[in-house]
TIRO-2110 file (N, C-alpha, C; in Angstrom, 1 decimal):
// TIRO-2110
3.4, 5.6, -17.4, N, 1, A
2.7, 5.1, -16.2, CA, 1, A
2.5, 6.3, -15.2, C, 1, A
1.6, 6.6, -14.5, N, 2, A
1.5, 6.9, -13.7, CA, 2, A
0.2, 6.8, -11.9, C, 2, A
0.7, 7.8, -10.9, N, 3, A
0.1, 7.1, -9.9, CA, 3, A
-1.3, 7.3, -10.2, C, 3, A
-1.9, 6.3, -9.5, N, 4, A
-3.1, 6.0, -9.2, CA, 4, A
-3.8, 5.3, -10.8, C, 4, A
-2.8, 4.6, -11.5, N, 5, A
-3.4, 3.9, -12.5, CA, 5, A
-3.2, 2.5, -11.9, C, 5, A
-4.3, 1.8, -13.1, N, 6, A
-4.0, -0.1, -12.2, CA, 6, A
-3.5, -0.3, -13.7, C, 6, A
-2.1, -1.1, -13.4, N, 7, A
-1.4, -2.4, -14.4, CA, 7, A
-1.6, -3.7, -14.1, C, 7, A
-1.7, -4.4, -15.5, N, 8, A
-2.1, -5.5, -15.8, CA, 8, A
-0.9, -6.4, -16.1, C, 8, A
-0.1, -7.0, -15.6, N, 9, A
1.2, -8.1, -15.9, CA, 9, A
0.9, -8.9, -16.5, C, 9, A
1.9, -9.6, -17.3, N, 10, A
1.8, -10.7, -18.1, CA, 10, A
1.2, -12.3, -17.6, C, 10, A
1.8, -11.9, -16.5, N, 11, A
0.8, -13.0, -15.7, CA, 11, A
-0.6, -13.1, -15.1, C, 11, A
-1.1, -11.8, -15.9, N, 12, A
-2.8, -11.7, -15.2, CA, 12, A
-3.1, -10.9, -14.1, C, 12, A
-1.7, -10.8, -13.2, N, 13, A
-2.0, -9.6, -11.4, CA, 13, A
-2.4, -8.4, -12.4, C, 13, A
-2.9, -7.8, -11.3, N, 14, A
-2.7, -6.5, -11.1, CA, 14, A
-2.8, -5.6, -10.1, C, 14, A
-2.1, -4.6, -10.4, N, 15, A
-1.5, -3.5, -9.6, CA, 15, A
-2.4, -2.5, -9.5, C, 15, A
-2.0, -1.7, -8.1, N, 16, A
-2.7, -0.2, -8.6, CA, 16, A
-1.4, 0.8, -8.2, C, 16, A
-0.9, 1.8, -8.7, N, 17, A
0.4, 2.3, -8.6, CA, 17, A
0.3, 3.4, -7.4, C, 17, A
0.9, 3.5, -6.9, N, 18, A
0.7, 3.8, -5.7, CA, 18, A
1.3, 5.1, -5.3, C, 18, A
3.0, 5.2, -5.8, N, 19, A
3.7, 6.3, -5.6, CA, 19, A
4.9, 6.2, -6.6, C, 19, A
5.0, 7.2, -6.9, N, 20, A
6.3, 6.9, -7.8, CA, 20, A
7.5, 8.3, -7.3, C, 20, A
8.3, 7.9, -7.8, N, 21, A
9.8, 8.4, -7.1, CA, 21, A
10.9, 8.2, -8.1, C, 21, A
12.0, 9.1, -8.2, N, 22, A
13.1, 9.1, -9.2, CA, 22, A
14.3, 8.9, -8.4, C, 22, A
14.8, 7.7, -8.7, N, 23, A
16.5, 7.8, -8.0, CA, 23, A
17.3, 7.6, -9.3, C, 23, A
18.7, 7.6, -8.4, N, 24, A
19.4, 7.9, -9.9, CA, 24, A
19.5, 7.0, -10.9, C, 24, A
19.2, 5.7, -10.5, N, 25, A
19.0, 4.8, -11.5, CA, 25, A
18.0, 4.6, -12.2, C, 25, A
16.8, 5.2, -11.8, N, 26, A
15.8, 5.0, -12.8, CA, 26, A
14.4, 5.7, -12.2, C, 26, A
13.2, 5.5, -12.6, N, 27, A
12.1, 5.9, -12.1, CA, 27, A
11.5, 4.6, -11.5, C, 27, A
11.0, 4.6, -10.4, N, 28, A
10.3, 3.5, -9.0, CA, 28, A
9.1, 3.9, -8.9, C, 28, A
8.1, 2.7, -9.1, N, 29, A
6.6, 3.0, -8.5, CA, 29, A
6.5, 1.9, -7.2, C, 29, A
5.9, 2.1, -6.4, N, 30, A
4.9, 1.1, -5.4, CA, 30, A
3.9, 0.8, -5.9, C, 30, A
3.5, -0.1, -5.8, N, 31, A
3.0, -0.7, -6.4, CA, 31, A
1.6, -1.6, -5.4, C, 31, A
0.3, -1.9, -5.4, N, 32, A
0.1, -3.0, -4.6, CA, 32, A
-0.8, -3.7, -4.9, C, 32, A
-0.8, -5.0, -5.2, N, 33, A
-1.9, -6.2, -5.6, CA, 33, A
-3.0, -5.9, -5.2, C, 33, A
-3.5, -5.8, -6.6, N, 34, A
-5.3, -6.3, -6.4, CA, 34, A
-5.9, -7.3, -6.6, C, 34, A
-6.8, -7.6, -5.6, N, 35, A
-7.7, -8.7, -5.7, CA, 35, A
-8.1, -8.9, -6.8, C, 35, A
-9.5, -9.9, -7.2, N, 36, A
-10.4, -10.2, -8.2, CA, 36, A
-11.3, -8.9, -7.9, C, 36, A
-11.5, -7.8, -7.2, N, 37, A
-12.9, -7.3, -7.0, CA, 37, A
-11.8, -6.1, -7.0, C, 37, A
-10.7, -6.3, -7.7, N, 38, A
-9.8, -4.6, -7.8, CA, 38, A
-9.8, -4.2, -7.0, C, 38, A
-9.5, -4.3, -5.2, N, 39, A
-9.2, -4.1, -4.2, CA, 39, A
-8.1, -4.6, -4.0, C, 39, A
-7.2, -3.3, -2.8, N, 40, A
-5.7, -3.6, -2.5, CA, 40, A
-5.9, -4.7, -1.5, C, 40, A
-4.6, -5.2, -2.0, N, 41, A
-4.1, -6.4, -0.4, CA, 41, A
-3.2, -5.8, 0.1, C, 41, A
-2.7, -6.6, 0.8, N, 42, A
-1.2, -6.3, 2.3, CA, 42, A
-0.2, -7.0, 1.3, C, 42, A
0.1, -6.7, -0.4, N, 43, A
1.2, -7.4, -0.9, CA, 43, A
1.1, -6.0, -1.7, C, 43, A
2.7, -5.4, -1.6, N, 44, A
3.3, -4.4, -2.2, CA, 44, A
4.5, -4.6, -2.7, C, 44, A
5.1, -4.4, -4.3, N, 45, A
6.2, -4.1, -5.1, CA, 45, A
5.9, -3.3, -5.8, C, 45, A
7.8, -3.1, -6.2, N, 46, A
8.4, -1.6, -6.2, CA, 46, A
8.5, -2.0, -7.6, C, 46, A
8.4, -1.5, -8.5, N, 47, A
8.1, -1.6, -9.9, CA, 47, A
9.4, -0.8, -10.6, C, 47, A
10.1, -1.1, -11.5, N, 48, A
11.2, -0.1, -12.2, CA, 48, A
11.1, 0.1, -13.6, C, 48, A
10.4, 1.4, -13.9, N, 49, A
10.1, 1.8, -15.8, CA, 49, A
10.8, 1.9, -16.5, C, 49, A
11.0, 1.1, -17.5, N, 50, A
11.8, 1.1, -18.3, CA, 50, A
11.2, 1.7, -19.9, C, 50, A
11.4, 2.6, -20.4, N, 51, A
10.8, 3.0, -22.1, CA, 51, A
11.8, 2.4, -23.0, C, 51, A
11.2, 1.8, -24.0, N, 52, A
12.2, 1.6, -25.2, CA, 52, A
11.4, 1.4, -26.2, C, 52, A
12.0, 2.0, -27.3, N, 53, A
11.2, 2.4, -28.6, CA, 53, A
9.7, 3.1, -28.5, C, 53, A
9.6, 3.8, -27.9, N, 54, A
8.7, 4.8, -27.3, CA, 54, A
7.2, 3.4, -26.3, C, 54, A
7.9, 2.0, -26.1, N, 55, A
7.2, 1.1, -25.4, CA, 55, A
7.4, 0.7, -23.8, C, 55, A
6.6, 1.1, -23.1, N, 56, A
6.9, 1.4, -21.3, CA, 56, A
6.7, -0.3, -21.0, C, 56, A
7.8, -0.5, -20.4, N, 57, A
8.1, -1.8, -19.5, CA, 57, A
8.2, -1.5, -18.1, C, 57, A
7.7, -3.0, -17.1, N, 58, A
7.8, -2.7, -16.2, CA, 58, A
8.7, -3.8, -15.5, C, 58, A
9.7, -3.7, -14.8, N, 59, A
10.8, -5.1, -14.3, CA, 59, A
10.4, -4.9, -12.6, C, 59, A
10.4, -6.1, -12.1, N, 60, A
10.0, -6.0, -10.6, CA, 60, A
11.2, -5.5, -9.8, C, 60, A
11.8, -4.8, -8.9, N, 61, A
12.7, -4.1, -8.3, CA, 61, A
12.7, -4.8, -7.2, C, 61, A
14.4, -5.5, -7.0, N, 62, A
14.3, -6.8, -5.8, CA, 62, A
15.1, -5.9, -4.7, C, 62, A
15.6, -4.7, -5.1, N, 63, A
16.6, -4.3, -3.7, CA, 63, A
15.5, -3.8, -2.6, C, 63, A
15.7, -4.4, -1.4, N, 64, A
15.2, -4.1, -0.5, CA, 64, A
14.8, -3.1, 0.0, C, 64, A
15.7, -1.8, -0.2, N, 65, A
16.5, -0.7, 0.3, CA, 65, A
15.4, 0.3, -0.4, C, 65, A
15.4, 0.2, -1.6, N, 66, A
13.9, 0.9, -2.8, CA, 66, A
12.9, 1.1, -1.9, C, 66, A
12.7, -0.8, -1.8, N, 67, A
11.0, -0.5, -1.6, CA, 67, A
11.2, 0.1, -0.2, C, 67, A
12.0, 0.0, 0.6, N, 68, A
11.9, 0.7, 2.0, CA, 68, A
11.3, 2.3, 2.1, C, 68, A
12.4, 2.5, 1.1, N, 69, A
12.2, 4.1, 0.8, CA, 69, A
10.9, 4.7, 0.3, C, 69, A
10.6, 3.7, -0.5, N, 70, A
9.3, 4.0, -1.2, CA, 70, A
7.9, 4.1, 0.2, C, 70, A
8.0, 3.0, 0.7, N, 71, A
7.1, 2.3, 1.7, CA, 71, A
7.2, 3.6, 2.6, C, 71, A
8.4, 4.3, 2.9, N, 72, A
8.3, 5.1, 4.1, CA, 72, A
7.7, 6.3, 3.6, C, 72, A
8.2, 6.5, 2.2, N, 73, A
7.5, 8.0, 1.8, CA, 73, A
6.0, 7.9, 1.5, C, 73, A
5.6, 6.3, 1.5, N, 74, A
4.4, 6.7, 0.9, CA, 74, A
3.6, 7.0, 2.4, C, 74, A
4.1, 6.1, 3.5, N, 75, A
3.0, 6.5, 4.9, CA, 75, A
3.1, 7.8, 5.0, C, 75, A
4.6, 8.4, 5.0, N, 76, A
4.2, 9.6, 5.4, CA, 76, A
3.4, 10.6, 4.2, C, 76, A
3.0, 10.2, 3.3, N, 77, A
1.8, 11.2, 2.6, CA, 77, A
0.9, 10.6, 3.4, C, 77, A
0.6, 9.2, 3.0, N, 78, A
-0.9, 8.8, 4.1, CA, 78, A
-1.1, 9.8, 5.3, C, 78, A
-0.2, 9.8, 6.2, N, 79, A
-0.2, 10.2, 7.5, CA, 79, A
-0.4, 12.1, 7.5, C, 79, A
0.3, 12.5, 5.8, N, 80, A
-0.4, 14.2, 5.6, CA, 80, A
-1.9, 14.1, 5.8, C, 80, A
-2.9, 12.9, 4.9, N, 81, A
-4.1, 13.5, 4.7, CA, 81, A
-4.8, 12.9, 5.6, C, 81, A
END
């Protein structure tokens, strides 16, 4: 996976990836819902990749503390350009 791709969940959402980040437990994307017309909403999760047997999974990331981190680093790129 990487940023600026859109994923498609088993449940039909989809994402567009937003930022990704490495902590020590694993690799983190932001993540944020798209509409029907593939446009972002005001609904963002933190995504955690998981590879196994060369097949990329994605598990939704519930600690709060992640997406903070994530959410802060991504304004401040916004706030570069």
């Amino acid at each position: 996976m990487k940023v600026d791709e859109m994923i498609t969940l088993n449940d039909g959402k989809s994402y567009g990836l937003l930022l990704d980040t490495e902590i020590e437990s694993g690799k983190y994307f932001l993540a944020v819902l798209l509409n029907s017309k593939e446009e972002p909403t005001n609904n963002f999760k933190v995504f955690k990749e998981t590879i196994k047997d060369n097949e990329t999974y994605v598990d939704e990331e519930k600690d709060p503390l992640i997406l903070s981190k994530l959410l802060e680093d991504y304004y401040l790129q916004v706030d570069e350009d």
